[in-house]
Structures are given as C-alpha cells and as structure tokens.
C-alpha positions in Angstrom: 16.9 4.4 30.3 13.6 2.3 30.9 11.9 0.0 28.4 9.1 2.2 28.7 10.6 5.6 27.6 12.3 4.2 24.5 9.1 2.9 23.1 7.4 6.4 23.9 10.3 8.7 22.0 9.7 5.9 19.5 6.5 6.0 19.1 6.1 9.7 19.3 8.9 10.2 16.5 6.4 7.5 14.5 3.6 10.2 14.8 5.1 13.0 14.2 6.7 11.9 10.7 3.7 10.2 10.0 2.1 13.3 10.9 4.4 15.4 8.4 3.7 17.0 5.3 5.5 17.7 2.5 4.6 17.9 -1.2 4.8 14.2 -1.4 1.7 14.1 0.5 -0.4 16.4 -1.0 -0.6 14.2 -4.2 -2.0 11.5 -1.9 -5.1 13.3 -0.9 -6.2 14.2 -4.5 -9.1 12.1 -5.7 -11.3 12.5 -8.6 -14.9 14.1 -7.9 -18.2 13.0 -9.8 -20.4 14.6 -10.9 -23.4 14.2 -12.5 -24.3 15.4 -16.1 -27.3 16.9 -14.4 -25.3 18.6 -11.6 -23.1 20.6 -13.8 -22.4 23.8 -12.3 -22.8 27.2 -14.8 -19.0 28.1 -14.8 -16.9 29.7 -17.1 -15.9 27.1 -20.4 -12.3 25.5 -20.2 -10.6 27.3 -17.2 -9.8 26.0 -13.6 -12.0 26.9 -10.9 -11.4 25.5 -7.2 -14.3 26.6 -4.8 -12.5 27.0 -1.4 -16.1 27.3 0.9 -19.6 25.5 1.4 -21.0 28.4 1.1 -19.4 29.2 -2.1 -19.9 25.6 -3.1 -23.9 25.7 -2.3 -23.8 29.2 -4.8 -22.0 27.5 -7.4 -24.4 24.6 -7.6 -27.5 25.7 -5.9 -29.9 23.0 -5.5 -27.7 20.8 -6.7 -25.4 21.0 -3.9 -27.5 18.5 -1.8 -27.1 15.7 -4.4 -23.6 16.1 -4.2 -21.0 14.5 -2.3 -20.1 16.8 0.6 -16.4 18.3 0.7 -14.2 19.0 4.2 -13.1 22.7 3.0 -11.4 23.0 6.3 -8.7 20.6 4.8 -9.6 20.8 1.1 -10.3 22.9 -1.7 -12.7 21.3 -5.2 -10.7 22.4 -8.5 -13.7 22.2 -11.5 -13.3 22.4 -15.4 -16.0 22.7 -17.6 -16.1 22.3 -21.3 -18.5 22.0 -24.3 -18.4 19.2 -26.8 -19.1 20.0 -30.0 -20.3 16.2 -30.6 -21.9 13.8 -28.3 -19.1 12.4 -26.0 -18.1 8.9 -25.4 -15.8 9.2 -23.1 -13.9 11.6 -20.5 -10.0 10.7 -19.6 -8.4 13.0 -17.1 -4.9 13.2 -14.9 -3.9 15.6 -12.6 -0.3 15.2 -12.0 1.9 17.1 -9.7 4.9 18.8 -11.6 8.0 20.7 -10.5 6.2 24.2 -9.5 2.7 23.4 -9.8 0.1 20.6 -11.1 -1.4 19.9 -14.2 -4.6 18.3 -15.3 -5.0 17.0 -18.8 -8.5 15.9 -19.8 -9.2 14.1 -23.3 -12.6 13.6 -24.6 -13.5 11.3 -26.9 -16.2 12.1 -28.9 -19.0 10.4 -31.0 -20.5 10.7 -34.0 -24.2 12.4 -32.4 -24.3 16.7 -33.5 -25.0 17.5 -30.6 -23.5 20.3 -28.0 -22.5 18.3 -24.9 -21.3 19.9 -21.7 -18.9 18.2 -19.4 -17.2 18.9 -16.2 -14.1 17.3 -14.3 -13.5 17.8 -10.6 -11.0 17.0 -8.0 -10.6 16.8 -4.2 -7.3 18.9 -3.6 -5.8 20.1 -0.9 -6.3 23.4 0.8 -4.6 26.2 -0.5 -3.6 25.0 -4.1 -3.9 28.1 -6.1 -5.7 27.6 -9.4 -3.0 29.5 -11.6 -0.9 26.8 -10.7 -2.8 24.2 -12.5 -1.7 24.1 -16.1 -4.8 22.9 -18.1 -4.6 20.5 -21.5 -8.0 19.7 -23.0 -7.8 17.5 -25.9 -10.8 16.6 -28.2 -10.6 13.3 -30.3 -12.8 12.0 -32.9 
C-alpha cells in the first residue's frame, strides 16, 4: 500500500467524523440571539416559540425583520420567549442547556425598583428540527 492511499483513507475518515453529528454537536451550534427592545416581536407571554422559515420570520417581526440579524433556516430554527416585567428590569440571565430528552432554557430577570410594565424577549440560534415541546421553560423574577 502506497504512501499516498493511506493518507487519503486517513484523511477521508478525518472528514467524515468531523463531518458527523450526534447530540453532542447540536449543543455547539446554539448561540444566543439579540434582540432589540424595540424589535420585540408580538408573541404569546412566557411560552417557547421557534420560527422554522424567513417567511414566517419576516410575519413575526414585520418591519423589523430587516434590522435583525439574518438566520440560515435551512440549517437552523430561532426558539423566542417573551415575558412582561411587572417592574423596570435591570437585567436578563438566560441558559439553555441540553438535558437527557430535551433542552431547557431558564431565564432570570432581575428587576428594579421603576413601576413600570416592561416587556422582554430571549432568543436562540438552534438547530433545525428541535421541537419546541421539548424545551422545558423556567422564568424566574427577582427583586
């Protein structure tokens, strides 16, 4: 056997673990998604959402969609949570974690001392075909 074929099976094999996917990997390509107070998207309070489509995406967010960062759907979904603070908000904790079956995202917000109503909303880049009853949602409100 030549030089030359052992460094192509190499190489190939290389690829094609690198190449792989397992559940592993889907953790890897979640990454948070901003955006903007002024962007928030007229969803339903306090459940997951993931908007699977640009065309679903531009209904979602109208306008707004074009001051947004654009998404790949053909690899990836965006999961959205939107809440209401009761009190102005100084700041917004969240972790999506994979678990055994499923994922779930915990989001804290810390409020302030302002009476105001204050909406909020979390996104994620996730991968294609997580189903959004498989995200287990926490929201925690702290003083």
């Amino acid at each position: 056997i030549s030089m030359k074929k052992i460094l192509f099976v190499t190489h190939t094999l290389l690829l094609c673990m690198a190449c792989s996917s397992d559940d592993k990997d889907n953790v890897e390509t979640i990454s948070v998604y901003e955006i903007p107070a002024s962007c928030i998207p007229d969803i339903d309070k306090d459940k997951i959402m993931i908007i699977c489509s640009e065309a679903e995406f531009k209904n979602i967010f109208a306008d707004n969609s074009k001051l947004l960062r654009p998404v790949n759907f053909s690899h990836a979904g965006l999961l959205l949570v939107r809440g209401v603070s009761t009190s102005g908000i100084s700041k917004i904790e969240k972790e999506l974690t994979q678990t055994g079956n499923g994922y779930e995202l915990t989001v804290t917000v810390s409020q302030n001392l302002l009476a105001v109503l204050e909406p909020w909303c979390v996104a994620y880049i996730v991968p294609k075909g997580i189903d959004k009853n498989t995200v287990k949602l926490t929201v925690n409100y702290q003083n």
